[in-house]
Backbone of each chain as ProteinMPNN parsed JSONL, in Angstrom:
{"seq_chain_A": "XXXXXXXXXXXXXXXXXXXXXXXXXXXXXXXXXXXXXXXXXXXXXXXXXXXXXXXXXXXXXXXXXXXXXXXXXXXXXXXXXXXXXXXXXXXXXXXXXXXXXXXXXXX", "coords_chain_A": {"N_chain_A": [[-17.439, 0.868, -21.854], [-16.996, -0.774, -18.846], [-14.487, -0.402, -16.592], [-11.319, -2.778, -16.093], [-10.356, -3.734, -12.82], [-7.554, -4.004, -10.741], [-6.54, -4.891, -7.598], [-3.618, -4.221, -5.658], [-2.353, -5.869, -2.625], [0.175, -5.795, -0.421], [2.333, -7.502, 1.836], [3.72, -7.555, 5.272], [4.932, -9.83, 7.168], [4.225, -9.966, 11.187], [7.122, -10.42, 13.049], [6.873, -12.417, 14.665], [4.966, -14.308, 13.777], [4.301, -17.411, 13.222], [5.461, -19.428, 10.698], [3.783, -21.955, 9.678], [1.104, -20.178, 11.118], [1.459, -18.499, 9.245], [0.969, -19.458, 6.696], [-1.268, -20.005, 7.017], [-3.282, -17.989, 7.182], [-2.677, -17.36, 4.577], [-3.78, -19.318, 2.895], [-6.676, -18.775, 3.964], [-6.735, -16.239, 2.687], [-6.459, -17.277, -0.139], [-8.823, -18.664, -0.162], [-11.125, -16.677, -0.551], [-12.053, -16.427, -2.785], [-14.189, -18.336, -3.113], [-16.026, -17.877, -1.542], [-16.378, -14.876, -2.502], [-17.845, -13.973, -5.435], [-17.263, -11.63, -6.436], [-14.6, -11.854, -7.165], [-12.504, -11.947, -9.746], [-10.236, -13.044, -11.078], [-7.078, -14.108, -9.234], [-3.933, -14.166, -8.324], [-0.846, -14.899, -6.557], [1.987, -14.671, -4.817], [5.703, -14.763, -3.616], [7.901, -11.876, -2.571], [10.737, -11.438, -5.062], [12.807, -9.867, -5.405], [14.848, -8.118, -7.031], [16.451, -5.4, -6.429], [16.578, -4.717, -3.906], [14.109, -2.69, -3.322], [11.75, -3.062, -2.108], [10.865, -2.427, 0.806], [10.613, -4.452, 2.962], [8.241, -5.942, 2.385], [7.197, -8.67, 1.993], [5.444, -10.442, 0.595], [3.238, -10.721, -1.888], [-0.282, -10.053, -3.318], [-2.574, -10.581, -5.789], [-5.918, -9.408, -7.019], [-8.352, -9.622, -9.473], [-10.593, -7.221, -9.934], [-14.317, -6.942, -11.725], [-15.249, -4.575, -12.052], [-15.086, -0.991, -10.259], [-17.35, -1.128, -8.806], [-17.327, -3.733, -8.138], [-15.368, -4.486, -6.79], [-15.444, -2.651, -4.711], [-17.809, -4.252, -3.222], [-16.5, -6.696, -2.192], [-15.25, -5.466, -0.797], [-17.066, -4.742, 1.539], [-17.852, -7.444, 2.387], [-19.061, -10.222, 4.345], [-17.509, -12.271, 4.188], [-14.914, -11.246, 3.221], [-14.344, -9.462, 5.516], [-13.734, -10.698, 7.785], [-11.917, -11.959, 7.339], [-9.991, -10.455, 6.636], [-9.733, -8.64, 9.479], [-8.51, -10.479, 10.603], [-5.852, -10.921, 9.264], [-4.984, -8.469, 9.193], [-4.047, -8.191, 11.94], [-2.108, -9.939, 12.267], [0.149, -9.077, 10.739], [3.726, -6.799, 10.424], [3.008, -4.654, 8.621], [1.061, -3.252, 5.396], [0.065, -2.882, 2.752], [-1.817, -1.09, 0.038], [-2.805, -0.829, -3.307], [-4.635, -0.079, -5.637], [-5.813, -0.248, -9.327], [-7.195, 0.868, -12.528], [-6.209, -0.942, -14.809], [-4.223, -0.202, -17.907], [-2.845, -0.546, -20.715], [0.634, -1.341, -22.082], [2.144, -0.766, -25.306], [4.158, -3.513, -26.294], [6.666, -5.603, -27.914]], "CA_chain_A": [[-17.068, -0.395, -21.204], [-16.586, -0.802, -17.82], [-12.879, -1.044, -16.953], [-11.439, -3.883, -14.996], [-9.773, -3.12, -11.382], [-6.957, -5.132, -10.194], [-6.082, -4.524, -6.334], [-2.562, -5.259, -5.167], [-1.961, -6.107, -1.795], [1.736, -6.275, 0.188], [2.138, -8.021, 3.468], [5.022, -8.074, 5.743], [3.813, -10.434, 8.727], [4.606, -9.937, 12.486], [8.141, -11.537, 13.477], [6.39, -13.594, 15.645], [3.522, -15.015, 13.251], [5.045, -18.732, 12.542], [5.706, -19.926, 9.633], [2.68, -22.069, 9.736], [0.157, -19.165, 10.677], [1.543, -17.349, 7.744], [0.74, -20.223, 5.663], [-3.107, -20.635, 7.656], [-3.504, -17.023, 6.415], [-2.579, -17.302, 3.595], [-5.072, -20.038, 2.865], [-7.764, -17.934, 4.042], [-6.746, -15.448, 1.81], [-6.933, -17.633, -1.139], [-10.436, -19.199, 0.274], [-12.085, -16.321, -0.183], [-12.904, -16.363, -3.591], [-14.958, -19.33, -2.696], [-17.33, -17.192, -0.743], [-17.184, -13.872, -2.771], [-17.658, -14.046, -6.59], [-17.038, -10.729, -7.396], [-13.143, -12.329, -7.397], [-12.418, -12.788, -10.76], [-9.034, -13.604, -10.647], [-6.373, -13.68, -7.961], [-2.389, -14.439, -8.028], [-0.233, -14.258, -5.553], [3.826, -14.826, -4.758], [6.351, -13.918, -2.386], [8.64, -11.191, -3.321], [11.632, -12.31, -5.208], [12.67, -8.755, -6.617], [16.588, -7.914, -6.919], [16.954, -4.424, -6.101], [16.037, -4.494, -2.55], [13.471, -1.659, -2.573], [10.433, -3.972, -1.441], [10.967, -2.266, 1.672], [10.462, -5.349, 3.819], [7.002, -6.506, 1.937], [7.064, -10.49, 1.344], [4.077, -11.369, 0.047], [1.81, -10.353, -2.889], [-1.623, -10.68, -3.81], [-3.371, -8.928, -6.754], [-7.161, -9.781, -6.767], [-8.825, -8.594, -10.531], [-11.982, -7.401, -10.236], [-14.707, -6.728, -13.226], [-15.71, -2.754, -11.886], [-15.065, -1.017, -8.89], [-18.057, -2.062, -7.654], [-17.42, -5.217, -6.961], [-14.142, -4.198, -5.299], [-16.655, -2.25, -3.169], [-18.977, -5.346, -2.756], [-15.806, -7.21, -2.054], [-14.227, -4.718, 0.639], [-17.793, -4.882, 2.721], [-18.097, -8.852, 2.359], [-18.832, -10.795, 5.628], [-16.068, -13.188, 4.368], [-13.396, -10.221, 3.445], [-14.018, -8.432, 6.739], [-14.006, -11.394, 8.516], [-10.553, -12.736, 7.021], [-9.153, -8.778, 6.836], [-9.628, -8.677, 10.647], [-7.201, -11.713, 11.02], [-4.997, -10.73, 8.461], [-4.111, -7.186, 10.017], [-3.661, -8.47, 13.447], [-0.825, -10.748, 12.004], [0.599, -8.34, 9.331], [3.729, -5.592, 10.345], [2.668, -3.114, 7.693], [-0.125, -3.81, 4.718], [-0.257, -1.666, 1.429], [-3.149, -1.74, -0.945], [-3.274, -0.046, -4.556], [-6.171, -0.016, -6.739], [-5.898, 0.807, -10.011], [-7.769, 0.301, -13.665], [-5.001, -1.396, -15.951], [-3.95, 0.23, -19.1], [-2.133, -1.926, -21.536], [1.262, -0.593, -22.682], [2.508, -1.594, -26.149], [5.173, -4.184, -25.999], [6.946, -6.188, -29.145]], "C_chain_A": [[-16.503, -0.108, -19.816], [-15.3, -1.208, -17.637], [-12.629, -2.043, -15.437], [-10.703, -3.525, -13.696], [-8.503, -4.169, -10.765], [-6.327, -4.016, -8.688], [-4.606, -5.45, -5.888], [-2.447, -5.03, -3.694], [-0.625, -6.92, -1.154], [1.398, -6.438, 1.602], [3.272, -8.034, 3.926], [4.622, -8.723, 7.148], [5.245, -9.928, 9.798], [6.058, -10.807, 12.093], [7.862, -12.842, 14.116], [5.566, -14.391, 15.515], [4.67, -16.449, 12.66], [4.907, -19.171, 11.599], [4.018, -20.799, 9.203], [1.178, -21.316, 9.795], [0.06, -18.401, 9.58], [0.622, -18.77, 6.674], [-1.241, -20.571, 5.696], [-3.663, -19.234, 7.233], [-3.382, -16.595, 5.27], [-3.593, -18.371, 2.562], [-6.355, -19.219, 2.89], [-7.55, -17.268, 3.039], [-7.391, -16.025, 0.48], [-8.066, -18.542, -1.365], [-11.14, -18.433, -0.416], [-12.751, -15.988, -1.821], [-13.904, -17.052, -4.082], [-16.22, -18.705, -2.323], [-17.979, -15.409, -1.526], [-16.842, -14.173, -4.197], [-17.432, -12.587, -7.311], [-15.422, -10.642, -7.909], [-13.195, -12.488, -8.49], [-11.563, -13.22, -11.592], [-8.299, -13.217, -9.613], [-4.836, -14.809, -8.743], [-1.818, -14.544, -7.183], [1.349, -15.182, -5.504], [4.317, -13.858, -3.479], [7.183, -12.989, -3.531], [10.171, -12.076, -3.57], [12.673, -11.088, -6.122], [14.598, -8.693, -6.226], [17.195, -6.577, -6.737], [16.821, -3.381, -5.339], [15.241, -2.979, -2.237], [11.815, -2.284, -2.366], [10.454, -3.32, -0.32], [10.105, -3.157, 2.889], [9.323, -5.832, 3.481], [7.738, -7.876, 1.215], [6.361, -11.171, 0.802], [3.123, -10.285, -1.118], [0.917, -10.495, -3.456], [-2.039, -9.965, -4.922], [-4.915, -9.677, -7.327], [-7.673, -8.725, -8.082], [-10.479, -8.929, -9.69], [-13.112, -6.829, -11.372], [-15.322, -5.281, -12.792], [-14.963, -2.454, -10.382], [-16.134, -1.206, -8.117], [-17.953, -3.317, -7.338], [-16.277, -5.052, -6.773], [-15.014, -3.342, -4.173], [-17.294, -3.262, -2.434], [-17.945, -6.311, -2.049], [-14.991, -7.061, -0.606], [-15.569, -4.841, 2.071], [-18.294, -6.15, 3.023], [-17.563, -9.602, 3.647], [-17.189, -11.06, 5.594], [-14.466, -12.621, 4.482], [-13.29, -9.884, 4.948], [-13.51, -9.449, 7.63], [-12.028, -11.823, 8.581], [-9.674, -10.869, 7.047], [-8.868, -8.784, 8.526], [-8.422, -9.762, 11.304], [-5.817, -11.274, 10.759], [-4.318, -9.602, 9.584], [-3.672, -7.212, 11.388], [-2.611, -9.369, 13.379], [0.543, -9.687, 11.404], [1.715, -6.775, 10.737], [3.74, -4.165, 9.724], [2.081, -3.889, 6.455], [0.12, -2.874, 3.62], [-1.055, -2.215, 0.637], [-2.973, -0.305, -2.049], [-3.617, -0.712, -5.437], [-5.351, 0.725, -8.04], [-6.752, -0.236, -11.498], [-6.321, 0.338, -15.113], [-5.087, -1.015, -17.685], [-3.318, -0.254, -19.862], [-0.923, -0.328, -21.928], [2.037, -1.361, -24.006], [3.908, -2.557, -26.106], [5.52, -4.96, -27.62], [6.368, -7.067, -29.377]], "O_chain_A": [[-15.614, 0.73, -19.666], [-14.836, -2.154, -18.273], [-13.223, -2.117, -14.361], [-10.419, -2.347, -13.914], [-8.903, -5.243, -10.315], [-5.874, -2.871, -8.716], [-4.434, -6.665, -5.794], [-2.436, -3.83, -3.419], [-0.365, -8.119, -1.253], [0.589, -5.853, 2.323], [4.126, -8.5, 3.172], [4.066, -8.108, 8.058], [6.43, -9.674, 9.583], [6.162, -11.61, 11.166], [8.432, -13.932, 14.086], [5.174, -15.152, 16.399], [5.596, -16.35, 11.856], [3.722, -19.49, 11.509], [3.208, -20.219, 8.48], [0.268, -21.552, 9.0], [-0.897, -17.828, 9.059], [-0.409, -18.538, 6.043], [-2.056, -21.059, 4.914], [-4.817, -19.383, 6.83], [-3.896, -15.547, 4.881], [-4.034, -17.95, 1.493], [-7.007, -19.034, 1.863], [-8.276, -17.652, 2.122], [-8.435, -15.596, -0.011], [-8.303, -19.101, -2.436], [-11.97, -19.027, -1.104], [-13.809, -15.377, -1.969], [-14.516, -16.759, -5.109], [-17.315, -19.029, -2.784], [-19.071, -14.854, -1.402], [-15.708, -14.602, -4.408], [-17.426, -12.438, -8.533], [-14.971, -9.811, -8.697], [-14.05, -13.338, -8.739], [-11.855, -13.716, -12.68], [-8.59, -12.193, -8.995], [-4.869, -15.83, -9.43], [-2.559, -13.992, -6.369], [1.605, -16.198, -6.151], [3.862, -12.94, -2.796], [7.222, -13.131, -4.753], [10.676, -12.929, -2.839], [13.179, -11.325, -7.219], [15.257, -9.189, -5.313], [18.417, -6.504, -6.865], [16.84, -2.157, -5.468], [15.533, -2.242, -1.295], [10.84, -1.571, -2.603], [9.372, -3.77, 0.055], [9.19, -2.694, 3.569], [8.964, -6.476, 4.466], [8.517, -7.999, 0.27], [6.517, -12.356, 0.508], [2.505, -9.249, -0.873], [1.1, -11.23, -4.427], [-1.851, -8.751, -4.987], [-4.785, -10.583, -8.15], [-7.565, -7.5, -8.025], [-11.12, -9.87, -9.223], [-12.517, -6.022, -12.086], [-16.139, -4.952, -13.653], [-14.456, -3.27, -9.612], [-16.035, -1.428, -6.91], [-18.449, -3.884, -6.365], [-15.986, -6.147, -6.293], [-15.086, -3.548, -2.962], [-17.37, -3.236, -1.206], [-18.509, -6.899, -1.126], [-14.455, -7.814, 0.207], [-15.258, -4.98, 3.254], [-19.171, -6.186, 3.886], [-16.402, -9.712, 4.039], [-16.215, -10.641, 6.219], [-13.464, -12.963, 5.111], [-12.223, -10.027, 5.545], [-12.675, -8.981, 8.404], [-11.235, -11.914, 9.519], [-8.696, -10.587, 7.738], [-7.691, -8.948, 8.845], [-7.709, -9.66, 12.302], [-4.882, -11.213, 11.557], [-3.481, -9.786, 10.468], [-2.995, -6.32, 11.899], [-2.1, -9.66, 14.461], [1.716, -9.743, 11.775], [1.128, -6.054, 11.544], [4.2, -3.076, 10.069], [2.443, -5.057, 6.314], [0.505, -1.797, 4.074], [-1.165, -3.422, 0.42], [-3.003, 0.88, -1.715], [-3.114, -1.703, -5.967], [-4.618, 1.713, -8.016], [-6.886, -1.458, -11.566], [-5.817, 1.159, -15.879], [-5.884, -1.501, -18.488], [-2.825, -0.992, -19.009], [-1.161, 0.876, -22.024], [2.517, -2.476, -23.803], [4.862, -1.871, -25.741], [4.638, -4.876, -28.474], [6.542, -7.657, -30.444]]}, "seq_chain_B": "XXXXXXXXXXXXXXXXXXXXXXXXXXXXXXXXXXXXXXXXXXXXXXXXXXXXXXXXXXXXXXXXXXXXXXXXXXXXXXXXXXXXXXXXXXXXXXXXXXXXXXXXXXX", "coords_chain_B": {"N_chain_B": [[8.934, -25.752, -16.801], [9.905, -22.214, -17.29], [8.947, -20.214, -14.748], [6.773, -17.287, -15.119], [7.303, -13.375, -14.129], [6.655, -11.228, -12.45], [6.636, -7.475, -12.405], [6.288, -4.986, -10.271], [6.119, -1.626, -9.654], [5.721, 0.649, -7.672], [5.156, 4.178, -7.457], [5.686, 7.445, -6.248], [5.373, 10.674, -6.956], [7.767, 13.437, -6.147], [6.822, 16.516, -4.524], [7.621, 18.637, -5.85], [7.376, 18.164, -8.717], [6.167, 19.239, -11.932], [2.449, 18.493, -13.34], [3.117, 18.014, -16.214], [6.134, 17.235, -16.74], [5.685, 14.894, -14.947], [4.11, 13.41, -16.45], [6.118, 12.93, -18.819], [7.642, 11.361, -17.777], [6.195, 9.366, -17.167], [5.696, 8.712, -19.901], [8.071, 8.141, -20.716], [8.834, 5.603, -19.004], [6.817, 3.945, -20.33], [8.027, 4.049, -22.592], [9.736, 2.322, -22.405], [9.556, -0.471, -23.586], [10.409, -0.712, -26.201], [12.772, -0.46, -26.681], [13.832, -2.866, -24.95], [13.672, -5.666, -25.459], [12.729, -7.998, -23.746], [11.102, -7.082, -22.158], [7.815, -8.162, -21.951], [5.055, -8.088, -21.064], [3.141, -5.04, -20.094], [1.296, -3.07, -18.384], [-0.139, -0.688, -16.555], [-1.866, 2.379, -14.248], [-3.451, 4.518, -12.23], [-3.347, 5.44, -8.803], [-6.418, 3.91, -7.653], [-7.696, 3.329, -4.973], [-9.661, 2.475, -2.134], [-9.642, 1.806, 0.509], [-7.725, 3.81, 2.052], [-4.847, 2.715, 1.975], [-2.608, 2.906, 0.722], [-0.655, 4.239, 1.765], [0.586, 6.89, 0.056], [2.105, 6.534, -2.541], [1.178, 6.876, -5.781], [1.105, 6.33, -8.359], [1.073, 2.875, -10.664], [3.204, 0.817, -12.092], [3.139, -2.073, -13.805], [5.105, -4.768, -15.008], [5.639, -7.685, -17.095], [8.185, -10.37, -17.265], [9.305, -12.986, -18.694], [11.058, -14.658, -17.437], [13.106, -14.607, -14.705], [15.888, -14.348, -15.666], [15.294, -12.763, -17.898], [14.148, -10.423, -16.267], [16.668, -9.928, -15.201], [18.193, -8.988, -17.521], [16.857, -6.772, -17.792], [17.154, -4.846, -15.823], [19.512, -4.15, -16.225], [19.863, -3.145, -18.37], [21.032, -0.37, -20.642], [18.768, 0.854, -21.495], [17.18, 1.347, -19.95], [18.378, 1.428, -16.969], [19.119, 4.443, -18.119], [16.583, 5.552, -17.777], [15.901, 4.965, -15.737], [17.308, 6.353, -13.625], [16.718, 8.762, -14.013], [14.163, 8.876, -13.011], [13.972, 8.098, -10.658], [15.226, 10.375, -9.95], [13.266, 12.22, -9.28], [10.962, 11.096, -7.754], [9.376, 10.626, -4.924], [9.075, 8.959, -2.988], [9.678, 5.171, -3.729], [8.815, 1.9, -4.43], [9.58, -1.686, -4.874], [8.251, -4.694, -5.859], [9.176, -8.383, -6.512], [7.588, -11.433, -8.174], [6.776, -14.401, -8.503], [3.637, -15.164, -10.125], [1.42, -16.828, -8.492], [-1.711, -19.116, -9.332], [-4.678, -18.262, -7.624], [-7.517, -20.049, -7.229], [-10.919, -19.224, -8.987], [-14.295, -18.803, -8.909]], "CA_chain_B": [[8.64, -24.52, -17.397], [10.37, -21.266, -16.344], [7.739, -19.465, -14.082], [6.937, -15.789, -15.553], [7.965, -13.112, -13.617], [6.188, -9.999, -12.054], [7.647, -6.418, -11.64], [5.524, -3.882, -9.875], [6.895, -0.695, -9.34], [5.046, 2.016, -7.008], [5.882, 5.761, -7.643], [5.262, 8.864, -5.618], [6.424, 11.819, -7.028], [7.945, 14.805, -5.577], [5.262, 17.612, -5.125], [7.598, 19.961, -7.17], [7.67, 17.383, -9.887], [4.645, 19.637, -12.271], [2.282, 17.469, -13.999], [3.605, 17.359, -17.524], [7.278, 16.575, -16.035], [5.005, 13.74, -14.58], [3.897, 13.105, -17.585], [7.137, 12.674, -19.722], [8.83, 10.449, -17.119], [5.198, 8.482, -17.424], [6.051, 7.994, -21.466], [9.675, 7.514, -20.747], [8.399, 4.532, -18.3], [5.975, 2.95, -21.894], [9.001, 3.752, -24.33], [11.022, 1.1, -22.438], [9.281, -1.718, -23.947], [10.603, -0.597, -28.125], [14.439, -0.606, -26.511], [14.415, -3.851, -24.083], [12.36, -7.076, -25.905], [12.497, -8.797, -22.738], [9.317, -6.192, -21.131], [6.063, -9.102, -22.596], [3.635, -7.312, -21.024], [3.389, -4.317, -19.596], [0.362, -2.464, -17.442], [0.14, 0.615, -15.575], [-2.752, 3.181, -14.011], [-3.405, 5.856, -10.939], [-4.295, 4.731, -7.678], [-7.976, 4.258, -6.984], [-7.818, 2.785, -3.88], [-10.592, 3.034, -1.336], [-9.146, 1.722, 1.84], [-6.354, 4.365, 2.109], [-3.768, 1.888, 2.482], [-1.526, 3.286, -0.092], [1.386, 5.078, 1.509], [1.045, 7.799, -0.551], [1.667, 6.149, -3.986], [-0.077, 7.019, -7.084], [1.161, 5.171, -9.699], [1.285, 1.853, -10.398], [3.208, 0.225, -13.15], [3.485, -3.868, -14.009], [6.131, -5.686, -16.249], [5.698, -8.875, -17.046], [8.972, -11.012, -18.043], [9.329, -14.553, -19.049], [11.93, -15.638, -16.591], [14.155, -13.932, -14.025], [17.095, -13.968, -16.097], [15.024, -11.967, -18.363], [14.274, -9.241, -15.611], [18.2, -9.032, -14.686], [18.671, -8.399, -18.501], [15.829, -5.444, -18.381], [17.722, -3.852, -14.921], [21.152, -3.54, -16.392], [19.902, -2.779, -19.877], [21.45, 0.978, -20.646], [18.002, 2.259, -21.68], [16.27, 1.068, -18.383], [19.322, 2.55, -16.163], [18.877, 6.123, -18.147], [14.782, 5.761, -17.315], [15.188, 4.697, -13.97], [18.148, 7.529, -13.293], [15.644, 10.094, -14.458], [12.882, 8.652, -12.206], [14.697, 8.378, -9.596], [15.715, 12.016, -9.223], [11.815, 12.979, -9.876], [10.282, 10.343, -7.079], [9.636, 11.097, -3.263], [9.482, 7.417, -2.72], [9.597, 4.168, -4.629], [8.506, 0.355, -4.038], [9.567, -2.456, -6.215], [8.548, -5.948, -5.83], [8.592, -8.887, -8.136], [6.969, -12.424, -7.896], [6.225, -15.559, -9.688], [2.231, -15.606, -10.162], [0.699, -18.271, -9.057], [-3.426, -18.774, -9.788], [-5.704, -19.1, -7.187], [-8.794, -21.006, -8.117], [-11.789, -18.046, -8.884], [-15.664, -19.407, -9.359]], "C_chain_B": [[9.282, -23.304, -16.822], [9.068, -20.321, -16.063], [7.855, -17.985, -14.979], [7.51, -14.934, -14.138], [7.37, -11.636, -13.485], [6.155, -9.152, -11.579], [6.759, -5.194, -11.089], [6.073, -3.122, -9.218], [5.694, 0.272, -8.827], [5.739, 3.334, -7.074], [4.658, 6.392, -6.751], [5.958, 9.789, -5.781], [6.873, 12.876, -6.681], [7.103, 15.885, -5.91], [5.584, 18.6, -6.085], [7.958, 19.453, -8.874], [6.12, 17.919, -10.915], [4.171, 18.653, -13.324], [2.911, 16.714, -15.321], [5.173, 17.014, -17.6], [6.793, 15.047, -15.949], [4.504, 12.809, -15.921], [4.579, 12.466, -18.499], [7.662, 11.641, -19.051], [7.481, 9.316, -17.663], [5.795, 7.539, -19.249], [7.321, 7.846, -21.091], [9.182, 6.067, -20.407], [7.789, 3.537, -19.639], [7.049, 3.308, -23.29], [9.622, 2.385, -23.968], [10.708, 0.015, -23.197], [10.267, -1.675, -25.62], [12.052, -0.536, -27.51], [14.429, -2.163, -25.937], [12.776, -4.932, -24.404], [11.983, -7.987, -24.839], [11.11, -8.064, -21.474], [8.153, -7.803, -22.726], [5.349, -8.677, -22.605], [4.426, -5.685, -20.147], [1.726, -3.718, -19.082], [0.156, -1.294, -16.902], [-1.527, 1.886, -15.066], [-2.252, 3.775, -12.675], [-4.08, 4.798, -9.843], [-5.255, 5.181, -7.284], [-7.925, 3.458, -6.041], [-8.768, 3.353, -3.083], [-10.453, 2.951, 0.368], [-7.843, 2.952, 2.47], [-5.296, 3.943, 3.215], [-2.443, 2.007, 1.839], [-0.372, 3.916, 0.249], [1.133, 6.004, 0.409], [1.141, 7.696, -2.15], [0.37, 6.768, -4.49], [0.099, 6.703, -7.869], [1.684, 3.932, -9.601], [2.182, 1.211, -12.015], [3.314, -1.482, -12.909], [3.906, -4.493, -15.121], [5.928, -7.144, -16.092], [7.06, -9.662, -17.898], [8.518, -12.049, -18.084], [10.125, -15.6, -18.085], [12.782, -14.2, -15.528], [15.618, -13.316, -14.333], [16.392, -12.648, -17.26], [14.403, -10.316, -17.854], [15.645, -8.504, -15.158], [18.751, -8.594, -15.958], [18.039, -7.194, -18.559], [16.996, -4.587, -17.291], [18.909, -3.62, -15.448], [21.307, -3.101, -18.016], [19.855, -1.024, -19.766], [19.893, 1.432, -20.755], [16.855, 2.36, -20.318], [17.304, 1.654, -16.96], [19.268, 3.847, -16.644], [17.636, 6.044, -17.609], [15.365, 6.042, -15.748], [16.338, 6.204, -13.45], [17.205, 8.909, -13.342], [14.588, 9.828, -13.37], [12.925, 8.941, -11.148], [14.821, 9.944, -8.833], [13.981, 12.773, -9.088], [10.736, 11.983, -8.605], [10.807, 10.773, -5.338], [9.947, 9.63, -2.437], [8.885, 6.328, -3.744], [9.541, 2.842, -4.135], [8.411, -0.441, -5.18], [9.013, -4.177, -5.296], [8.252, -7.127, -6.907], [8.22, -10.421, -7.027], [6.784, -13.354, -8.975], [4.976, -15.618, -9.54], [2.379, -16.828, -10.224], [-0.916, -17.903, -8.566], [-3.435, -19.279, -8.624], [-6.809, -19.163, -7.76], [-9.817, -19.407, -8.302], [-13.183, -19.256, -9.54], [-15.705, -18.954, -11.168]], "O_chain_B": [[9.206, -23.334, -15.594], [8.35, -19.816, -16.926], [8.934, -17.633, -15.455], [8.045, -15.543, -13.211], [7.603, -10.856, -14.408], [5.787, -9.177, -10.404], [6.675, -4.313, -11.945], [6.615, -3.508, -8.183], [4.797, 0.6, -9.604], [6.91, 3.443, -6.711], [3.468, 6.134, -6.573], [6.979, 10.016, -5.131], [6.036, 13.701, -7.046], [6.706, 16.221, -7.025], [4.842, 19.239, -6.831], [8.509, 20.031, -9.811], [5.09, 17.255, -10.798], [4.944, 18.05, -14.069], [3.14, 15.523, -15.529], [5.496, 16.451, -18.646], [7.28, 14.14, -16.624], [4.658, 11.6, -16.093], [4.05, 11.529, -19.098], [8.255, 10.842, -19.776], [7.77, 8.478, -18.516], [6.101, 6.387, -19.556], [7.544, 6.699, -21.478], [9.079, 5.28, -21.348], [8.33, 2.456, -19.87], [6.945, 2.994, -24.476], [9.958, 1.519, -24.776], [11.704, -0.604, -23.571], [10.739, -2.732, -26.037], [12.722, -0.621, -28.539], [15.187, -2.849, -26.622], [11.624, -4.983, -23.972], [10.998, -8.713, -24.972], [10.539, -8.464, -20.458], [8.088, -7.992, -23.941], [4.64, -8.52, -23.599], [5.568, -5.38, -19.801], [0.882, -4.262, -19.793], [1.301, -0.928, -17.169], [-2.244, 2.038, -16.055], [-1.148, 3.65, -12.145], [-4.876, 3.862, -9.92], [-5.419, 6.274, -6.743], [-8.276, 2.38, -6.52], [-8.908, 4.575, -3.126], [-10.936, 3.699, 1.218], [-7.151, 2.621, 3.432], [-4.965, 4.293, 4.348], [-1.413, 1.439, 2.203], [0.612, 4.157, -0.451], [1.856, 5.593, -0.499], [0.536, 8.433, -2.928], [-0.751, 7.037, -4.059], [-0.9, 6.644, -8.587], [2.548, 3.654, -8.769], [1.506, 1.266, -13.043], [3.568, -1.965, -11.806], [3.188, -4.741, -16.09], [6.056, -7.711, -15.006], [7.03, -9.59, -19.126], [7.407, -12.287, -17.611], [9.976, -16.815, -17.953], [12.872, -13.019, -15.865], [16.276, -12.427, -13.792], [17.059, -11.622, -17.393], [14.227, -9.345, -18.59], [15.871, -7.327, -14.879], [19.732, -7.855, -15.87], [18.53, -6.387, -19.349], [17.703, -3.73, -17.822], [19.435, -2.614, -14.971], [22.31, -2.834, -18.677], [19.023, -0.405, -19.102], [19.642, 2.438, -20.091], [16.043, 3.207, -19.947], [16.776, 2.279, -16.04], [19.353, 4.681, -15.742], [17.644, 6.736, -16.592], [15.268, 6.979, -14.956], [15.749, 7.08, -12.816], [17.233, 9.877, -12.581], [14.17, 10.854, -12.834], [12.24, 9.777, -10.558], [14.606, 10.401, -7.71], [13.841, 13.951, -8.758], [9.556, 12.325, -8.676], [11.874, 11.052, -4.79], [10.78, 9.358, -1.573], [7.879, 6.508, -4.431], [10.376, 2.626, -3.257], [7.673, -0.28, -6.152], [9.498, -4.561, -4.232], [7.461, -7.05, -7.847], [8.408, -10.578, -5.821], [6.659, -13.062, -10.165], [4.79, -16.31, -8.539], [2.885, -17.639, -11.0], [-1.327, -16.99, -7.849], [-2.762, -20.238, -8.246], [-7.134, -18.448, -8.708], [-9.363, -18.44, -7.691], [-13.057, -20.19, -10.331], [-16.667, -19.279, -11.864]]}, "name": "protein", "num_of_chains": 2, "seq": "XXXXXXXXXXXXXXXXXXXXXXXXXXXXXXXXXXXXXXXXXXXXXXXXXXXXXXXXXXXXXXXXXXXXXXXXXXXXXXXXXXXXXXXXXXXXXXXXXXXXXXXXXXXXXXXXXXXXXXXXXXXXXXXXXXXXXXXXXXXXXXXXXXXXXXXXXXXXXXXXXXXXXXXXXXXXXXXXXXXXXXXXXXXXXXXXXXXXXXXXXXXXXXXXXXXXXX"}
């Protein structure tokens, strides 16, 4: 069985991106599973964590996808590149980890 | 409804940390759930990332609580202060952030 992929992405925008642009990018963001279907879920939240080591990341996305190929098909997609190119020209620092989710037993 | 509540912790461990060290802190990290009933879910894998946007990270874990008050009961619960004390001394750097999921739409 192919395993599933969830990508998280942290944003800390520019000082100078307004409140509004954050919010017009952030839109885009959650557009784009409109245009690419290899999305096959998405979340996202600001940080709200309590033991200030977010190191200045405010925003989180985590985008499942059903292989890593279609996080491949996903990363060379007009619409990603198109909206990535925006994104990082707003953004002062970006982090992205990939990984294939392992379940851990819980009660 | 109280929103859930989503804890993602990034590890990078010190290079003289040898794998099966790495290893044990790893199962320390999946015992917490059988001490502290307030872990729901839990998650975790290696970073496959393809953009190398990672900072370095290589592991990823993800807790899911039920509420916020039920993440400030996991941080001050004794067997999650011995973990994290242990981790701590064994990590080159660490990134926490948490969030309320919310869905965006997916085809």
């Amino acid at each position: 069985m192919v395993p599933l992929l969830k990508h998280i992405v942290l944003v800390k925008f520019k000082d100078d991106i307004a409140p509004d642009m954050q919010e017009s990018l952030i839109q885009g963001f959650h557009s784009l599973p409109g245009h690419i279907p290899h999305i096959k879920a998405f979340e996202w939240g600001t940080d709200i964590s309590a033991e200030n080591m977010q190191q200045g990341f405010t925003h989180v996305f985590v985008l499942t996808f059903d292989s890593s190929e279609g996080r491949d098909a996903y990363l060379v997609h007009p619409s990603h590149q198109e909206f990535a190119h925006k994104l990082l020209a707003a953004v002062e620092k970006v982090l992205v980890v990939d990984y294939n989710p392992s379940p851990v037993q819980c009660q």
